[in-house]
Backbone bond lengths (Angstrom), bond angles and torsions (degrees), N, CA, C in turn:
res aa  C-N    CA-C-N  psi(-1)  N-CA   C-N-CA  omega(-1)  CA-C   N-CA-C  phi
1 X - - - 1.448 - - 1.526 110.54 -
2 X 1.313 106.14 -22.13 1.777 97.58 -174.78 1.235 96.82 -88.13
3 X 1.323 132.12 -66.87 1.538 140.05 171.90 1.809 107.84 -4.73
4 X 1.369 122.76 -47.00 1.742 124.26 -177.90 1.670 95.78 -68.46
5 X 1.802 108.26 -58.49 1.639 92.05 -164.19 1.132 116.10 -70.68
6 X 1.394 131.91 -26.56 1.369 119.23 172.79 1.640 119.27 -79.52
7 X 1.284 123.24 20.94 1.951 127.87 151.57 1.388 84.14 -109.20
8 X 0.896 122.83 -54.95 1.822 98.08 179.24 1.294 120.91 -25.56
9 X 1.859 112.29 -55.53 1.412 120.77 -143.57 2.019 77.24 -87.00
10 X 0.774 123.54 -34.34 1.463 136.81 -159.31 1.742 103.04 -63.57
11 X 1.623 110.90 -44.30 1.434 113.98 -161.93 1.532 86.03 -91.40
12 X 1.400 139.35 -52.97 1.557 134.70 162.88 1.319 128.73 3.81
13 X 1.453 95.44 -70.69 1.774 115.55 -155.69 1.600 115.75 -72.78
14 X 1.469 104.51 -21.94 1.680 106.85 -175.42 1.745 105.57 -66.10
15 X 1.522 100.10 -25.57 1.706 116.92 -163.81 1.434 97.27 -71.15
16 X 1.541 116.14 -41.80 1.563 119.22 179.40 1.759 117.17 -67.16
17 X 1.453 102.63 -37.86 1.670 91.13 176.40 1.337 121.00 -81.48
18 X 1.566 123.47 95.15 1.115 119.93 -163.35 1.682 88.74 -116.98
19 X 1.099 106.51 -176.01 1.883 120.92 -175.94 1.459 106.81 -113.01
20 X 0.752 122.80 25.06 1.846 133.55 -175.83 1.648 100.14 -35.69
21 X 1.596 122.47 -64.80 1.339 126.63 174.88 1.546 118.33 -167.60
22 X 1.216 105.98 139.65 1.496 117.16 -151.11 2.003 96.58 -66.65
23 X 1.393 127.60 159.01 1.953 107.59 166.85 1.196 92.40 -84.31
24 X 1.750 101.55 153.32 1.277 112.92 159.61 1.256 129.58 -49.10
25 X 1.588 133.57 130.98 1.470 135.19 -149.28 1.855 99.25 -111.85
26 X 1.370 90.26 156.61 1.342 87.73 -157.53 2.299 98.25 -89.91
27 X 1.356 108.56 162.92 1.285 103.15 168.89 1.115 123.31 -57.56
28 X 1.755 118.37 142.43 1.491 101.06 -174.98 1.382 85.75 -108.36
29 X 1.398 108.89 154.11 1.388 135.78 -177.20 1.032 120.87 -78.08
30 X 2.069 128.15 145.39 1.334 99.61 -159.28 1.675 105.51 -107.13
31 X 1.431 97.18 164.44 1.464 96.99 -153.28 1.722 105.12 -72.66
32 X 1.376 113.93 -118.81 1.578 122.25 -175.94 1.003 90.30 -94.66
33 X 1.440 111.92 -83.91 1.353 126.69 -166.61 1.687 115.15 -59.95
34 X 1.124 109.36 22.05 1.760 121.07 173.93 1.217 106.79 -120.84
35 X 1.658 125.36 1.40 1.312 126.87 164.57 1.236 120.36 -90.89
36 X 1.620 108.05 -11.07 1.823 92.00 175.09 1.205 114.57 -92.32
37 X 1.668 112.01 -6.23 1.513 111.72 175.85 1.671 115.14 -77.46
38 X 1.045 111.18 123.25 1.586 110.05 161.89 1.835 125.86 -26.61
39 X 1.569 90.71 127.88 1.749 94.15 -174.80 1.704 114.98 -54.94
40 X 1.256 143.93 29.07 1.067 141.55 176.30 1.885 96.78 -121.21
41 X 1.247 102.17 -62.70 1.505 115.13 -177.80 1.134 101.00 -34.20
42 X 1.423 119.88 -55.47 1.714 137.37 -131.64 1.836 96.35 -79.32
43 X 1.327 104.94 -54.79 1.514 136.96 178.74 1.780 94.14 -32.77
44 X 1.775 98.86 -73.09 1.484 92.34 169.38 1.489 157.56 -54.16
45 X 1.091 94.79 -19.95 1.757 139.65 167.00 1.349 98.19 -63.80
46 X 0.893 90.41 -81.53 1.664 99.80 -166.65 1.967 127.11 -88.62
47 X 1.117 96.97 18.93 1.223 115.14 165.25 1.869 126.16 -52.24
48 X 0.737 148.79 143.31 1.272 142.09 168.50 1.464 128.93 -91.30
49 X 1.415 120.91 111.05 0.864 110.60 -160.40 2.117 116.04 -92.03
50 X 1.355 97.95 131.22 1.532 93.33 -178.83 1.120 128.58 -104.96
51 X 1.663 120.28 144.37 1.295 114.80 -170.58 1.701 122.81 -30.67
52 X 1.475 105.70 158.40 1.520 93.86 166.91 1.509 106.25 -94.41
53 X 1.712 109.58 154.95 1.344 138.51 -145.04 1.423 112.23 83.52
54 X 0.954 115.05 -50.33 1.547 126.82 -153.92 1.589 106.31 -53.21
55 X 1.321 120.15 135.61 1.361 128.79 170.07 1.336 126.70 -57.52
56 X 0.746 115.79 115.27 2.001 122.63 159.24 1.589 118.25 -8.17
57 X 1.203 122.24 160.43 1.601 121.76 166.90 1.163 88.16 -80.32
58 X 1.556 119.65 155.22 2.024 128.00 147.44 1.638 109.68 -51.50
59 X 0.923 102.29 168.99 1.418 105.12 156.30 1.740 115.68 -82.66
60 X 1.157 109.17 -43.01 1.777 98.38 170.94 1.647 108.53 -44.64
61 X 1.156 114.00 -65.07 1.398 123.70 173.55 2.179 114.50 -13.98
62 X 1.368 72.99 -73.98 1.709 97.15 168.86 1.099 106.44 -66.58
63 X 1.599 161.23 -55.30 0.970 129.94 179.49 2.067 124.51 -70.24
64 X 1.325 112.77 -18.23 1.436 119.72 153.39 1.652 119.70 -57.38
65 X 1.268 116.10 -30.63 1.115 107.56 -157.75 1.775 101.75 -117.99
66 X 1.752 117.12 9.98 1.362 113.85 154.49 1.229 127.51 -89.95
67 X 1.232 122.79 -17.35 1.497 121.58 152.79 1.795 129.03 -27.34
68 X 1.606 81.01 -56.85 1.549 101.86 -174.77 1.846 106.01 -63.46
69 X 1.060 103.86 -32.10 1.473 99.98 -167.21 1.978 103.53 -101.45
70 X 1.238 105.87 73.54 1.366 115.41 175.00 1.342 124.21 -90.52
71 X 1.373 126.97 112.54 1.002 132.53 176.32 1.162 131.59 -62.12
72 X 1.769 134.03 145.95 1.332 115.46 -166.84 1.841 112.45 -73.88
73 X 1.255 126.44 -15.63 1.319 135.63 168.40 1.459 110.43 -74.14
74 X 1.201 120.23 30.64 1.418 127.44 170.12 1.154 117.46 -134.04
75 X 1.694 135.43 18.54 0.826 136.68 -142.28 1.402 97.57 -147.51
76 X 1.492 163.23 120.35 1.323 115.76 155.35 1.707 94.31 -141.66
77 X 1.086 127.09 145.64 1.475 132.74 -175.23 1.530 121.43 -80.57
78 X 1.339 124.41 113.47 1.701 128.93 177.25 1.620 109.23 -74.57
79 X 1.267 128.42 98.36 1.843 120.15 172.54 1.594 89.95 -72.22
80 X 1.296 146.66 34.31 1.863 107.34 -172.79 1.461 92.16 -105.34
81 X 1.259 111.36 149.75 1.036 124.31 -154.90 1.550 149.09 55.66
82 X 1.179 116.06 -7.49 1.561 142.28 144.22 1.390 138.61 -60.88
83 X 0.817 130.96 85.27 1.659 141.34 165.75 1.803 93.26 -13.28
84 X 1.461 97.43 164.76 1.569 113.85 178.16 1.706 95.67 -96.05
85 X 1.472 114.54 134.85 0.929 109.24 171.11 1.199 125.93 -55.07
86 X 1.483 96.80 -44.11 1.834 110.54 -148.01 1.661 92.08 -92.21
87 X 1.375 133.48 -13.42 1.298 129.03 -177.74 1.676 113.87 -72.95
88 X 1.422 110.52 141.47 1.138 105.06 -173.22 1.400 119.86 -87.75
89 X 1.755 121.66 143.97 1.281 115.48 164.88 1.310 140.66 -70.47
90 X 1.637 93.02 6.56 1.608 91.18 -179.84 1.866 104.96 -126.90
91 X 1.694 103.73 34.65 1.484 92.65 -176.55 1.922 95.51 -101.30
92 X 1.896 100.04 163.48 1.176 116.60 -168.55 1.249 105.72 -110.59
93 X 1.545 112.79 147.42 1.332 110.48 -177.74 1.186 119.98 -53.29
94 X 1.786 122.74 146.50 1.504 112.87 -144.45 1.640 104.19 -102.89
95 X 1.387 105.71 -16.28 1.453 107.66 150.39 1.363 113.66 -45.50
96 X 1.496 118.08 -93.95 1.547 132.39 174.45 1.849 109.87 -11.51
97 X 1.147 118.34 -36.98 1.390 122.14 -153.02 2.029 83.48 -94.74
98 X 1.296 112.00 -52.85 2.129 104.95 -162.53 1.917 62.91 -55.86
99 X 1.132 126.34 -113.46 1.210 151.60 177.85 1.659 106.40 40.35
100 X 1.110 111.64 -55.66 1.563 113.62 179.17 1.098 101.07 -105.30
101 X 1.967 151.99 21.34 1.432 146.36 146.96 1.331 102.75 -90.94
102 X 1.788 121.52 -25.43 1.698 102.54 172.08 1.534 113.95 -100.97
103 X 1.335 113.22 20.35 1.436 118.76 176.01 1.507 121.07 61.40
104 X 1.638 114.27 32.68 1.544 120.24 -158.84 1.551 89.91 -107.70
105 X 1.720 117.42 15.29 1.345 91.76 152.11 1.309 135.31 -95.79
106 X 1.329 117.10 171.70 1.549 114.13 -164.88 1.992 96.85 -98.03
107 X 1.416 83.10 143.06 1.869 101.01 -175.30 1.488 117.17 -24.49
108 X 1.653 111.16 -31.29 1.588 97.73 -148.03 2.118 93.41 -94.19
109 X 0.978 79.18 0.11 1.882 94.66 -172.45 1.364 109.60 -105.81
110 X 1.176 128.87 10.90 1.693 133.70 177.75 1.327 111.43 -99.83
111 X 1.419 125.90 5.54 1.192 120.54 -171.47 1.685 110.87 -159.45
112 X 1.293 118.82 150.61 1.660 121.10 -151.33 1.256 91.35 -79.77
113 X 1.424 124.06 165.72 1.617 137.16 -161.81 2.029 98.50 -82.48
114 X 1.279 105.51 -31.38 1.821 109.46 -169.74 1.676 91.38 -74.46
115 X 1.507 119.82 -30.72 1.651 105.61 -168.54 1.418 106.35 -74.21
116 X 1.328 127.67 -19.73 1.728 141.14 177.96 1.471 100.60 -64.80
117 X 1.542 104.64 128.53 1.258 121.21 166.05 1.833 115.36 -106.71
118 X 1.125 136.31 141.32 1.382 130.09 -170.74 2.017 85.82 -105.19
119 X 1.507 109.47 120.56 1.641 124.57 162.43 1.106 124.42 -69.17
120 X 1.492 101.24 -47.90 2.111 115.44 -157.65 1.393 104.79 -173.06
121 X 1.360 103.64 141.75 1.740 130.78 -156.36 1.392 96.01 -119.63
122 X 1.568 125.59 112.41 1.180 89.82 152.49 1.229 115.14 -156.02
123 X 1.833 128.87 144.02 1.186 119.29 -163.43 1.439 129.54 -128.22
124 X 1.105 128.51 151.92 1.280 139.76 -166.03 1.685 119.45 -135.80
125 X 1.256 116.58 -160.42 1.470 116.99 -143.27 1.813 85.18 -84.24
126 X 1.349 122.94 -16.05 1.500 140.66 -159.18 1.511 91.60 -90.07
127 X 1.253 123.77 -24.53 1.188 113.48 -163.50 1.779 117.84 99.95
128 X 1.311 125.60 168.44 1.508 145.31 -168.43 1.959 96.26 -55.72
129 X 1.539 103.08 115.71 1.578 94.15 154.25 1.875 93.94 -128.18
130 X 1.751 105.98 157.69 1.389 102.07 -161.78 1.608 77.86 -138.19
131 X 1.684 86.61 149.78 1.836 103.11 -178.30 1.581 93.06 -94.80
132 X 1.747 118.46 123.70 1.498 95.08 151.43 1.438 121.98 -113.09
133 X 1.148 131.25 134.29 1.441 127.54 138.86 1.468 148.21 -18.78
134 X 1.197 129.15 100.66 1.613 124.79 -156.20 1.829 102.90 -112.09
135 X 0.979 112.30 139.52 1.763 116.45 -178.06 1.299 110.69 -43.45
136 X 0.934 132.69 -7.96 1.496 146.78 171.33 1.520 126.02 -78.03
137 X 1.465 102.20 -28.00 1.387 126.94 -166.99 1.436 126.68 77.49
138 X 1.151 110.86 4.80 1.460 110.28 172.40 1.779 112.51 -87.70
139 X 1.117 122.19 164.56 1.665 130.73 -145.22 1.658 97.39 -137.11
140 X 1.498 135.53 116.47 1.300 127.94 -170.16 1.891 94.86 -136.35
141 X 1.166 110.30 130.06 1.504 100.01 -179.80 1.381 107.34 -97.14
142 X 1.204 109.73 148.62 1.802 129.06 174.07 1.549 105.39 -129.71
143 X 1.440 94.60 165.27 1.455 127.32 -170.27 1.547 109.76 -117.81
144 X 1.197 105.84 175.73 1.734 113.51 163.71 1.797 99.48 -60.68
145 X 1.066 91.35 128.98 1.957 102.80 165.64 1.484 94.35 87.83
146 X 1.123 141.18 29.02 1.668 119.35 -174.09 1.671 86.25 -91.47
147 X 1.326 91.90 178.65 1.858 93.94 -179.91 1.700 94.70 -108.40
148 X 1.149 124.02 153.10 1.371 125.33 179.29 1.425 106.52 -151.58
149 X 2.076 120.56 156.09 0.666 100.60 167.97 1.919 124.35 90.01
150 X 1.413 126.03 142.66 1.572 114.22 -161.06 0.996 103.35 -97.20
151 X 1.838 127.80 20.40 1.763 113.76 176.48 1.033 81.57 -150.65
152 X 1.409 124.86 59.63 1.696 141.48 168.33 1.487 107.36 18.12
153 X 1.253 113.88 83.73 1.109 131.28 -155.67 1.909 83.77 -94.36
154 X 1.217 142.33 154.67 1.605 156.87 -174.97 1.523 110.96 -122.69
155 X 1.617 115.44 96.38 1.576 112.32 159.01 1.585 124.14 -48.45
156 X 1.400 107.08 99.95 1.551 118.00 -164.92 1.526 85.34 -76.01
157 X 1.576 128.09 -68.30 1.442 113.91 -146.89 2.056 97.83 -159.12
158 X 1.956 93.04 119.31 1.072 98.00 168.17 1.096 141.93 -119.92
159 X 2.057 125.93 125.29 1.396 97.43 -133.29 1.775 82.51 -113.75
160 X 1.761 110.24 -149.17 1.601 117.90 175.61 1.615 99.04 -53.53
161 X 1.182 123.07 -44.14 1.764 128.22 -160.53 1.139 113.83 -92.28
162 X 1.224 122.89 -20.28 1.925 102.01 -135.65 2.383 97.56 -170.21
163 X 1.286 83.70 143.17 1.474 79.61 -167.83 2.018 83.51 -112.13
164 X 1.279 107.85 155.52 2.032 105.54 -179.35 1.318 91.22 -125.34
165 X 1.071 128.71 118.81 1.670 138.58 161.80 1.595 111.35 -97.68
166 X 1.384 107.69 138.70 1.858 100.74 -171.06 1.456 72.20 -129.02
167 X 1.471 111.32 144.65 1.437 130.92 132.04 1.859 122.78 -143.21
168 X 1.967 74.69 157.96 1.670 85.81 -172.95 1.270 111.27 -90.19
169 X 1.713 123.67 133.61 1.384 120.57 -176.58 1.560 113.83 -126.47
170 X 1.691 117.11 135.96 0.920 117.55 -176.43 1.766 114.95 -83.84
171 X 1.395 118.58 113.20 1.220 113.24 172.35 1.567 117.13 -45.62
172 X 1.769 110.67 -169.59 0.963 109.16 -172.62 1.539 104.01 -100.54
173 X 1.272 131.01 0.92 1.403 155.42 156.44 1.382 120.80 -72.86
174 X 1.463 115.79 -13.15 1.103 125.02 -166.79 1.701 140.07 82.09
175 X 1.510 108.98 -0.51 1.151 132.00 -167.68 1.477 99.58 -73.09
176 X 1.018 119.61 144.82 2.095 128.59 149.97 1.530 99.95 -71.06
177 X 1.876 92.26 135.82 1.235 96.64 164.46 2.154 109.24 -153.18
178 X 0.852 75.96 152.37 1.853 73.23 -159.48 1.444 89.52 -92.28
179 X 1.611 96.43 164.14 1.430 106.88 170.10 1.447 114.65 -178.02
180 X 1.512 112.86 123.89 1.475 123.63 -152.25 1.778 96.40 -94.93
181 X 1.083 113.12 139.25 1.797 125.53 159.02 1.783 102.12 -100.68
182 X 1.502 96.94 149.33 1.375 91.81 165.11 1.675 101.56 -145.15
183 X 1.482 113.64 96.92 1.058 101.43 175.54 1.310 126.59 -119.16
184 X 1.436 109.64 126.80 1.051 161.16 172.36 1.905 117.18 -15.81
185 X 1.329 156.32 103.43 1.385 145.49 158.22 1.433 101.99 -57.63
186 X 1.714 98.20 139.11 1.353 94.45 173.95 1.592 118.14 -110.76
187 X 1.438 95.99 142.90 1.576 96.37 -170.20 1.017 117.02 -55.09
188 X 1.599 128.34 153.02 2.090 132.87 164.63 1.684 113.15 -35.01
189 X 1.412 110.47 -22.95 1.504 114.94 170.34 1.856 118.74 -55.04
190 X 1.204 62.86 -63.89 1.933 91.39 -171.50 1.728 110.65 -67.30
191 X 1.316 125.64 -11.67 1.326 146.86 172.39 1.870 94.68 -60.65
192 X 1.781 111.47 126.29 1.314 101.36 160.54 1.181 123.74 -92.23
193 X 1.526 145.14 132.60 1.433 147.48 177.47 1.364 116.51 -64.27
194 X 1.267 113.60 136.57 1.251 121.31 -171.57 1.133 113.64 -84.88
């Protein structure tokens, strides 16, 4: 019983594939070398050509199917206001960086503001100069405004006690962010005996 319907289905099907009319074909896109030609030229070039008889695309057709075929001169990318992707958030200014590999910084800036110890205060008609202490053991005196410190940190104000260092720091977002030291002379108490 199966053996009849399947020459049945067999002698059928040739009758169904007939050529009645080809579907409308979609635009072909233009290649590389169809981008240096001008969008009118190119259009003609690269046009598709359809059988003869054969009907036209619609225009609905054509307007569905220009989307798809976008040219790279239609495209163009805005960075304003956007970060670089590919740049890193943890790189240092590239000055700052030759700067401390040829050692052309100056002493009082080679070392973080918490490793500074303040020795001796002392003042005159000029105003506050303060001795500091560097992990090294060497002793460099500053004034109001000296730069201190590896993110040039600025001696705002030095009084009988206490030296105030402000610096501005760039997050890892890029933001400014301030941040005051206040360090401290230590009293003849607090001095260890030799």
């Amino acid at each position: 019983m199966g053996i009849p319907i399947l020459l049945l289905v067999i002698a059928v099907a040739p009758a169904g594939c007939g050529n009645p009319e080809p579907p409308p074909s979609k635009p072909v896109t233009p290649e590389k070398s169809a981008a240096a030609v001008p969008p009118a030229e190119a259009s003609k070039e690269s046009a598709p050509t359809a059988p003869t008889g054969a009907k036209e695309p619609s225009a609905a057709a054509a307007k569905e199917a220009a989307p798809q075929a976008m040219r790279a001169e239609d495209y163009f990318y805005n960075p304003s206001g956007r970060r670089d992707p590919f740049m890193s958030l943890l790189v240092l200014e590239k000055e700052s960086d030759r700067a401390r590999l040829a050692g052309d910084i100056p002493p009082l800036e080679r070392h973080a503001i918490p490793e500074m110890r303040v020795i001796g205060i002392v003042g005159g008609p000029a105003g506050f100069v303060a001795m500091l202490e560097m992990p090294d053991g060497r002793g460099y005196s500053v004034r109001e405004g000296s730069i201190v410190g590896r993110n040039k940190g600025v001696v705002r104000r030095i009084d009988r006690g206490s030296v105030i260092v402000e610096e501005t720091l760039k997050t890892r977002l890029g933001e400014l962010q301030q941040r005051k030291y206040t360090l401290e002379l230590r009293k003849k108490e607090e001095v260890p005996q030799p």
